[in-house]
N, C-alpha and C positions, 0 to 999 in steps of 0.2 A: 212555645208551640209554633208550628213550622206553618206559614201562612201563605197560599199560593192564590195567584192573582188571572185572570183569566177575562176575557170581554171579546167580542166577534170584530169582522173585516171593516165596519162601518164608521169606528173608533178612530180612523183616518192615524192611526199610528205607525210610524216606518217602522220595517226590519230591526234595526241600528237600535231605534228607540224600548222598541218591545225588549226585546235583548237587553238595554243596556239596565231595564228596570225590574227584570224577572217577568212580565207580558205573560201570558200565553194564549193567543191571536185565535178563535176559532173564522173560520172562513166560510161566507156568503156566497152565493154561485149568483150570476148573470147568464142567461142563456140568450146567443147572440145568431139569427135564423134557426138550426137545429142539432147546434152546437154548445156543449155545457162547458162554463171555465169557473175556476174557483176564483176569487178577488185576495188572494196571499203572498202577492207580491214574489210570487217562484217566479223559475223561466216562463213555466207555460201557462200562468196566468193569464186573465184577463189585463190589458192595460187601453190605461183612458181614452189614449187614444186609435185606438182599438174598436172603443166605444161609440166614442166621437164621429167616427166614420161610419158606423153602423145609422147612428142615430140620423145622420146627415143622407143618408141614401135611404133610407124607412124600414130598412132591415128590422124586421120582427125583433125584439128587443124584451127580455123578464127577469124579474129576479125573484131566488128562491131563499127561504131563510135555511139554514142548519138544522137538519131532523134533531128530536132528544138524541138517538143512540150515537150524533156523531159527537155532541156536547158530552155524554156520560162516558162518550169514550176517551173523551178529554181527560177530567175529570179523575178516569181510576187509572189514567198514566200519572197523572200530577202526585196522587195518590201511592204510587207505584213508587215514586222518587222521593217519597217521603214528607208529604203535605198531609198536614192533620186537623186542616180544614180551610177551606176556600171562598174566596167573595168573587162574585160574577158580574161583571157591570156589563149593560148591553143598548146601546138603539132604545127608546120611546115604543114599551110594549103598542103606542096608538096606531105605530106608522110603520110594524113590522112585528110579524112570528118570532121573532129571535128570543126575548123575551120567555113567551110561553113554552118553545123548547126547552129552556136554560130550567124554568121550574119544573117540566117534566121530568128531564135529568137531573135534578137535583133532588127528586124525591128516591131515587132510586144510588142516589151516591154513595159510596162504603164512608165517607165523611160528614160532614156538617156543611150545607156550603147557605152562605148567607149572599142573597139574592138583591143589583141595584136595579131597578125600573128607572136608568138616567132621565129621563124624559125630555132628551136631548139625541140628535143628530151629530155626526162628523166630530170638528175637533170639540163640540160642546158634551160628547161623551168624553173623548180623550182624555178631557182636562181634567174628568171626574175621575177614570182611571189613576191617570197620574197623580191623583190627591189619595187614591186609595194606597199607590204605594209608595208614596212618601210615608204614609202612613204606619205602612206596614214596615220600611226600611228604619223609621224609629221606633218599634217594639209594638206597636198595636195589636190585639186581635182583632179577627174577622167581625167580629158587631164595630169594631170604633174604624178598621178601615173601612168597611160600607159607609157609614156612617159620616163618615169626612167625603168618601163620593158622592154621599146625596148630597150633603151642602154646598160641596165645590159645584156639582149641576144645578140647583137651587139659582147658584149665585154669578150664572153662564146667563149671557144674552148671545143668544145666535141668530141673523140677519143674512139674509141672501137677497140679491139680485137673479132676477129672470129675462132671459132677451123674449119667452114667451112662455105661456103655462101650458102651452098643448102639452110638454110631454108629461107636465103632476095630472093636467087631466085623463092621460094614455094609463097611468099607473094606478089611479084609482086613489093617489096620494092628496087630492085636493085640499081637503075641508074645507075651512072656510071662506078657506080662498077662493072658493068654487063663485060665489060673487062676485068676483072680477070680471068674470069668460063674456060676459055680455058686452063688454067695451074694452078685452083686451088688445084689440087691436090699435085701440087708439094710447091706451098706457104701456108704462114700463114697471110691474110694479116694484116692489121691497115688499117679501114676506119673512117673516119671526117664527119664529119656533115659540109657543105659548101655550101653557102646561101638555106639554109631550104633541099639540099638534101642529099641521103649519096654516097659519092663516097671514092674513094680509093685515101690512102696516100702512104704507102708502103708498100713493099712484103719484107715476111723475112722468112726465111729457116726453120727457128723452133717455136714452141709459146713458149721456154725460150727466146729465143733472142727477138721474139715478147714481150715478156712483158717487159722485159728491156729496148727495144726498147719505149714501150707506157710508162714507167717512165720516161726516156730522155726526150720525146714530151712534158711531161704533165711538167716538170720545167724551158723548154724553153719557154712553152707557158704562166707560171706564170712569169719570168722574176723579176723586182726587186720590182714590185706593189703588193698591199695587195691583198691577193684572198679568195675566199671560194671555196675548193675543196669536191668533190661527187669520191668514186669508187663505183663501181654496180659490179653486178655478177649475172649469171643463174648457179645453180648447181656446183658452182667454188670457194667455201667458201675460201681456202686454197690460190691460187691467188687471191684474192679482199682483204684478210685481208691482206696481206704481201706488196703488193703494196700501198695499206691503210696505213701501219708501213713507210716504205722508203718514199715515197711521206710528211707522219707529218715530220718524220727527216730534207726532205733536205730542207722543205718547209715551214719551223719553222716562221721565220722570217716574213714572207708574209704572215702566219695564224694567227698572235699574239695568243690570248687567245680561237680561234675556232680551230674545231677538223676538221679532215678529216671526212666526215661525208662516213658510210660504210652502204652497203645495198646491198640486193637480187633483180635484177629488177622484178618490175611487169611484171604480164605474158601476156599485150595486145604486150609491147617491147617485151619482152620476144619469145615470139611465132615468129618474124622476126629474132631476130639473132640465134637463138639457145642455148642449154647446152655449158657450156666452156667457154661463151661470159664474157669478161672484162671489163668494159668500168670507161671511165675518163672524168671529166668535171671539165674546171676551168674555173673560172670566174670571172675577175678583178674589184675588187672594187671602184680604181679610176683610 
């Protein structure tokens, strides 16, 4: 049975990579003053630093999720090409409509489409995609590749750094982080993504010590198991590569022949944490 793979812009997956696994990308729009772009990595997308700029001058700044009819429209093209039933992996229904689209159009799908609530962000959904089609590239159906993306997200620890939370608290993205905002001035913190929301791990005096700090987390959280690790960045080339460098070094062993995979995040994430922003995602293989 012909098995089509499908998850939105937030999946932090490239072009190259969507493509090279059968992917197909739905796209998140950022509306940047009174200006709508999709986050799809075209010419005339949104890009980071795009964003970055925006975010740095106070430029009115939102993000919108993917109506059902443009997911079902997904959907009955994959459909079209000859897919006989599909798995959807998307963004943490807690921290985003993406979700609740995906099952609105899946009720209405000429196929079967089984449904993942990653309960993950950035590359900690990615990683669950890419477990979906490994999955699916060794003969699986749609229940057993869902099913290998809940576990590969299960088994994802995602960690970011903030240089401040004004912009999670601009987006309405807080939770429980929302507990910091009274002495954010005086910390840096480290918040986790923890069942699908983001709250906070811990506070530290500097973002050097901060990012030492999220190197620490991110080798305890690989431990002695095989991983695939992601660093991200907004506008912070210089911290994402370097913690990119230390992380392949200590984390050699656990990556065998894969790389720290490094990147700029997209700016639907982007536009909730801010410029500065660090983040780490690892995700145990077995």
């Amino acid at each position: 049975m012909s098995v089509a793979l499908v998850t939105d812009s937030t999946a932090s997956l490239s072009l190259e990579r969507a493509v090279e696994h059968g992917i197909t990308v739905v796209s998140l729009q950022v509306v940047i003053g009174a200006t709508s772009y999709d986050e799809d990595g075209s010419v005339d997308s949104v890009t980071p630093q795009m964003l970055a700029d925006a975010l740095k001058a106070w430029t009115p700044v939102s993000t919108s999720r993917p109506n059902p009819e443009a997911i079902l429209e997904t959907y009955e093209k994959l459909v079209a090409d000859g897919a006989e039933s599909i798995v959807s992996v998307h963004i943490s229904a807690e921290l985003s409509g993406t979700f609740e689209s995906a099952q609105l159009a899946a009720r209405r799908s000429p196929v079967p489409v089984t449904l993942v609530d990653s309960r993950q962000v950035g590359m900690g959904t990615g990683f669950a995609v890419l477990a979906a089609a490994e999955a699916i590239a060794a003969g699986a159906d749609a229940e057993a590749a869902g099913a290998a993306a809940r576990t590969r997200a299960a088994s994802t620890t995602s960690l970011f750094y903030v240089d401040t939370l004004e912009y999670l608290r601009r987006g309405g993205r807080m939770g429980a982080a929302a507990a910091l905002l009274g002495s954010a001035l005086a910390v840096k913190p480290i918040l986790r993504v923890e069942d699908g929301r983001i709250g906070p791990f811990e506070k530290v005096r500097t973002s050097t010590k901060a990012l030492t700090r999220l190197e620490e987390l991110a080798v305890e959280a690989a431990g002695d198991a095989d991983v695939d690790v992601a660093v991200a960045h907004l506008a912070s080339p210089d911290r994402g590569e370097e913690l990119a460098e230390r992380l392949a070094k200590r984390l050699a062993t656990g990556l065998g022949d894969r790389e720290v995979s490094l990147g700029e995040i997209g700016a639907v994430l982007g536009a909730h944490v801010g410029p500065g922003m660090v983040a780490v995602a690892v995700s145990r293989r077995t």
